[in-house]
C-alpha positions as CSV (number, residue, x, y, z in Angstrom):
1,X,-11.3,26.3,-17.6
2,X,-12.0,26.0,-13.8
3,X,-12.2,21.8,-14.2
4,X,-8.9,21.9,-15.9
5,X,-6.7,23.8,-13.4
6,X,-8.6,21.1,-11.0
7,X,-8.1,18.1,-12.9
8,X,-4.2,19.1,-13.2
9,X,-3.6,20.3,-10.1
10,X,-4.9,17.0,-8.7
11,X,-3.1,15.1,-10.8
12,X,0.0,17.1,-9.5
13,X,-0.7,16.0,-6.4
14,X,-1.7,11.9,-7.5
15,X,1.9,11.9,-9.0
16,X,3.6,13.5,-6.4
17,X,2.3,10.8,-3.8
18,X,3.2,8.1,-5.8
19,X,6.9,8.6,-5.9
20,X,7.9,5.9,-4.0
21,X,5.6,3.6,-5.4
22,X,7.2,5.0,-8.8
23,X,10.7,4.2,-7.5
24,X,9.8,0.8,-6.3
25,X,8.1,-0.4,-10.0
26,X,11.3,1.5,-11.8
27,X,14.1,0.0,-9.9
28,X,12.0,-3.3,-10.2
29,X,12.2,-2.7,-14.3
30,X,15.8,-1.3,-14.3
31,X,17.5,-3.7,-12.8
32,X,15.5,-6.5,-14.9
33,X,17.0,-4.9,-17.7
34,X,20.7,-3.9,-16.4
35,X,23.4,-6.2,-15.4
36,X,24.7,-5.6,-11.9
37,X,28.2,-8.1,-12.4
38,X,29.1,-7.2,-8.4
39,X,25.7,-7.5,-6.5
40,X,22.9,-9.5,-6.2
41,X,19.6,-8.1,-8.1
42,X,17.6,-8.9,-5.0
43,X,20.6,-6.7,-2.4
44,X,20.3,-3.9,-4.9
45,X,16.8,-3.2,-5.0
46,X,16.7,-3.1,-1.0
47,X,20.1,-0.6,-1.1
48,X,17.9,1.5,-3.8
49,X,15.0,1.8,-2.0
50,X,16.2,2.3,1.5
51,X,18.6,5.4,-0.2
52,X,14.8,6.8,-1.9
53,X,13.6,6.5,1.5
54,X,16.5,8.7,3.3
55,X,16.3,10.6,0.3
56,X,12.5,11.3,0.5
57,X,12.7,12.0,4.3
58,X,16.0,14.3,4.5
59,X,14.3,16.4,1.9
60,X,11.1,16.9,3.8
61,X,8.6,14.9,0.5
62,X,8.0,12.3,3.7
63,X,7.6,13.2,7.9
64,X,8.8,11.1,10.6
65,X,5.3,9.7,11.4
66,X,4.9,8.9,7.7
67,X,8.4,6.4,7.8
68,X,7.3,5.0,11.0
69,X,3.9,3.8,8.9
70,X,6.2,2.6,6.3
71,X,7.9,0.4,8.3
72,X,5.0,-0.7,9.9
73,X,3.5,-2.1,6.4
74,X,7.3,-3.4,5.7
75,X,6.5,-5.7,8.8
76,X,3.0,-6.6,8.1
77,X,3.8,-7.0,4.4
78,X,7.2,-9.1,4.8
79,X,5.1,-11.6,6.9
80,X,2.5,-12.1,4.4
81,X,5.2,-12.8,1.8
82,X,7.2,-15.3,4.0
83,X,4.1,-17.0,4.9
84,X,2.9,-17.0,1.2
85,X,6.4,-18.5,-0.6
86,X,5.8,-21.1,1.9
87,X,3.0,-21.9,0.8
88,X,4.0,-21.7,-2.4
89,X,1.6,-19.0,-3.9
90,X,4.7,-17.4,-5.6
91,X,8.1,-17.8,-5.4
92,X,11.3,-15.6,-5.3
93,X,13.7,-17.6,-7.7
94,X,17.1,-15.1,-7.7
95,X,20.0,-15.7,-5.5
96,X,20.4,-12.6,-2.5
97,X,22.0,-12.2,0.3
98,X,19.4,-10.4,1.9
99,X,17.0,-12.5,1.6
100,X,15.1,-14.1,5.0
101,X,13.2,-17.6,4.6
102,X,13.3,-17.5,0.8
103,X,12.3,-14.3,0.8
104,X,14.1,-10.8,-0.5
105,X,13.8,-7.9,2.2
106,X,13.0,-5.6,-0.7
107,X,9.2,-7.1,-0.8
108,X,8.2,-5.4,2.3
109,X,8.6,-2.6,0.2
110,X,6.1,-3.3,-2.0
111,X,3.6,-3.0,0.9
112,X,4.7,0.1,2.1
113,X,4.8,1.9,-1.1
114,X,0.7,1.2,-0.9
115,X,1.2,3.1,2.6
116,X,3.4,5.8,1.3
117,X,0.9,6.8,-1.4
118,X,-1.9,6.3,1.3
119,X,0.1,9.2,3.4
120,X,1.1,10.8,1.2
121,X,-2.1,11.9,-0.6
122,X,-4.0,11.9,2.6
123,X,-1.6,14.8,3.5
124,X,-1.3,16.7,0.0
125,X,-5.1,16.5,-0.8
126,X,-5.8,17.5,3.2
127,X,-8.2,14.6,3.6
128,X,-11.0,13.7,6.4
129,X,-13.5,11.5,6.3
130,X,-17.2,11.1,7.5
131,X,-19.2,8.5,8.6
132,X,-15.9,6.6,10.0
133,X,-16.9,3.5,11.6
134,X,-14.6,3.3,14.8
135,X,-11.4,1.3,16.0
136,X,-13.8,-1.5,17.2
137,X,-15.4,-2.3,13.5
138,X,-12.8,-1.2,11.3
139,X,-10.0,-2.7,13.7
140,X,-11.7,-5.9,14.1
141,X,-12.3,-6.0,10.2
142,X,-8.8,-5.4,9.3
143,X,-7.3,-8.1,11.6
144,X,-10.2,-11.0,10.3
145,X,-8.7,-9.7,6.3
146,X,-5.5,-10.1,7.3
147,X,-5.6,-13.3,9.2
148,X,-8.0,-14.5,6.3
149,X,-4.7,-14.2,4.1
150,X,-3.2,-16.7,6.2
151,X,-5.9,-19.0,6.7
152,X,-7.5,-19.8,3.5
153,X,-5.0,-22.5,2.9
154,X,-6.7,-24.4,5.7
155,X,-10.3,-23.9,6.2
156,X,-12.5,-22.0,3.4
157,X,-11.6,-18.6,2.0
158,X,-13.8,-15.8,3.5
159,X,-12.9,-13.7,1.2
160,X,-16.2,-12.6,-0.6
161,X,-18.1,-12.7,2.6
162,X,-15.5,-10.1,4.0
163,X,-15.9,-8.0,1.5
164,X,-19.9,-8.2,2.0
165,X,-19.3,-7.0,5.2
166,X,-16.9,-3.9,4.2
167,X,-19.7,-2.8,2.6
168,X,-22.1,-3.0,5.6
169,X,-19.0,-1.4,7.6
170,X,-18.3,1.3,5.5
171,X,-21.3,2.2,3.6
172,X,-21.9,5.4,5.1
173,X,-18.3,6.3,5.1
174,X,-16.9,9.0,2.4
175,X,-13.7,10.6,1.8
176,X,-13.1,14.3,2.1
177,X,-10.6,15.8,-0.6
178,X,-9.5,19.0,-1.2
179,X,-8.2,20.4,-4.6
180,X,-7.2,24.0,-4.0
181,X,-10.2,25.8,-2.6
182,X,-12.9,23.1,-3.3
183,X,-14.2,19.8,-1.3
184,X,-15.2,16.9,-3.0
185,X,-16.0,13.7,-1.4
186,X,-16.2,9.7,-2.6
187,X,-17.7,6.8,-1.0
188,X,-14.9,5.1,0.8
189,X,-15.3,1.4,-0.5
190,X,-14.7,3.2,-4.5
191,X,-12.5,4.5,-3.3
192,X,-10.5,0.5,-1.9
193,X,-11.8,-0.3,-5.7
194,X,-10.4,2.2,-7.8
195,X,-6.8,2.0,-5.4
196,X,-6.6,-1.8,-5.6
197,X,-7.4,-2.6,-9.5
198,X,-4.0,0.4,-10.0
199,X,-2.4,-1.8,-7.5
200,X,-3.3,-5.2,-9.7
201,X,-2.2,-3.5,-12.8
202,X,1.2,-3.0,-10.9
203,X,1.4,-6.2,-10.4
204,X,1.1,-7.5,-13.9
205,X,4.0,-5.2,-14.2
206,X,6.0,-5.5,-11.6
207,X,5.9,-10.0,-12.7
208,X,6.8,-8.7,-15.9
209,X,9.4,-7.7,-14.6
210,X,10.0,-11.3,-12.3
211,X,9.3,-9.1,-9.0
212,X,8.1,-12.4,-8.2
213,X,6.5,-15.0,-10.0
214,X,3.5,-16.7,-9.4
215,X,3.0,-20.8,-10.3
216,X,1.6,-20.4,-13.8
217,X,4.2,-17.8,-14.5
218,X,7.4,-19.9,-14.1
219,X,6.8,-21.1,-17.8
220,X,6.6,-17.8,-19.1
221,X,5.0,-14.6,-18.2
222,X,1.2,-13.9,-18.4
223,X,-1.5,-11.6,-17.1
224,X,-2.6,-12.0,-13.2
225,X,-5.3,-12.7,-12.8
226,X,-8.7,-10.6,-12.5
227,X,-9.6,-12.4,-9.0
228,X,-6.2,-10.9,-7.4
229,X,-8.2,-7.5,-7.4
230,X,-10.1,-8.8,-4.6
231,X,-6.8,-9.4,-2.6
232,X,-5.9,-6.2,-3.2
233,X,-8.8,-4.6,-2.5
234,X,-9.2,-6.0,0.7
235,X,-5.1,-5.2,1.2
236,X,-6.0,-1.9,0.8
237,X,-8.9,-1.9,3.2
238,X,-6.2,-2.9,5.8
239,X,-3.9,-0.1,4.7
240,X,-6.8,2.6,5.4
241,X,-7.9,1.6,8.7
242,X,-4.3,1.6,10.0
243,X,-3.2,5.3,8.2
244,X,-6.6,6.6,9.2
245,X,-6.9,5.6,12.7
246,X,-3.1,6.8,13.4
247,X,-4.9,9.8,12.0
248,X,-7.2,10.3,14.0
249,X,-5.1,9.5,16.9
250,X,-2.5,12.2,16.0
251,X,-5.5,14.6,15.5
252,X,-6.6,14.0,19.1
253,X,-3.3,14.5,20.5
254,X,-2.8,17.9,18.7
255,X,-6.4,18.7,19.9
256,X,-5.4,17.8,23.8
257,X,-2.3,19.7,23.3
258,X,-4.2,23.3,21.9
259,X,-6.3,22.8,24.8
260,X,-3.6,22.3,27.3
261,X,-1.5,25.4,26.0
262,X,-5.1,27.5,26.7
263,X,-4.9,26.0,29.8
């Protein structure tokens, strides 16, 4: 009986942290489906999300530090997307007036949904880790994924040999969850796995939907393809470093502060 109760309360908690994420795929499907005659699709989905968002943080589901992550990933991921329509990986085809270079405001969304779960379960599920690497190697690692997004269009794709050295990075780090009164842990690169093949099978949803649309879907939907998993994976390896080492920053700072109030 004792796996059951776990099993559902940790689902409770999955689903709980995925609201946003939830919101951002529904109004995505909603509004693909509904007629809006006095607003742009794309201006809708941004007034939606930004309303979940105050909505989530008045009613205490998301702190202050968590929105100020969220934006942060809004940034990071509207760049990638501006950079990437002009290169034409995919394209945004719908008319909006917020949109900036070809590209909908929404989108950053997207990004920071990955980085609302990320808090959000880290919190819920009181989450540590072991083994964790440092600012110098994870931080250099992050930037070289991310920049490798933007270069691959001009020199070789490094892709597979960064993800060789996540491995090496990471492979004694594990993540520390708690489910009531128990501890488990997981090896922190399943754990980039398992997050970015849910995030790829968003993303066959959310084209479905014409989110976006890459080149060989402007014909007609069809499945992305298995190699994006790697992309995400690695997205989600940037995601990590940044929520864990603000983290452990805030973790310090509460520790100094204890130990000045002894003082």
């Amino acid at each position: 009986m004792k796996p059951v109760v776990q099993l559902l309360h940790f689902g409770y908690h999955q689903a709980m942290s995925c609201i946003f994420p939830v919101a951002v795929f529904g109004t995505l499907a909603l509004s693909s489906v509904v007629e809006l005659p006095v607003i742009y699709r794309y201006d809708a989905i941004l007034l939606i999300l930004l309303a979940v968002q105050y909505v989530m943080y008045r009613s205490g589901l998301e702190t202050r530090d968590e929105i100020k992550v969220i934006c942060v990933f809004h940034v990071i991921g509207l760049l990638l997307e501006i950079y990437k329509v002009r290169m034409g990986s995919w394209s945004y085809p719908e008319p909006g007036f917020t949109k900036l270079l070809g590209v909908p405001l929404y989108s950053g969304f997207m990004y920071a949904s990955v980085a609302s779960f990320m808090c959000q379960v880290w919190r819920r599920l009181k989450m540590d880790m072991t083994g964790w690497p440092g600012l110098a190697s994870a931080g250099l690692l992050g930037g070289a994924i991310y920049l490798n997004f933007f270069t691959h269009h001009f020199i070789p794709d490094f892709r597979w040999w960064l993800t060789v050295l996540v491995l090496l990075v990471f492979w004694k780090t594990w993540i520390i969850y708690r489910v009531r009164t128990t501890t488990y842990r997981m090896p922190l690169t399943l754990a980039f796995f398992i997050v970015g093949f849910f995030i790829w099978l968003a993303e066959n949803i959310a084209t479905f939907f014409n989110a976006w649309k890459y080149p060989d879907q402007q014909q007609g939907w069809q499945m992305v393809g298995f190699s994006k998993i790697s992309s995400w994976f690695l997205l989600v390896i940037i995601s990590v470093i940044i929520v864990a080492q603000l983290k452990h920053v805030k973790a310090g700072r509460k520790t100094n502060d204890s130990r000045h109030s002894e003082d």
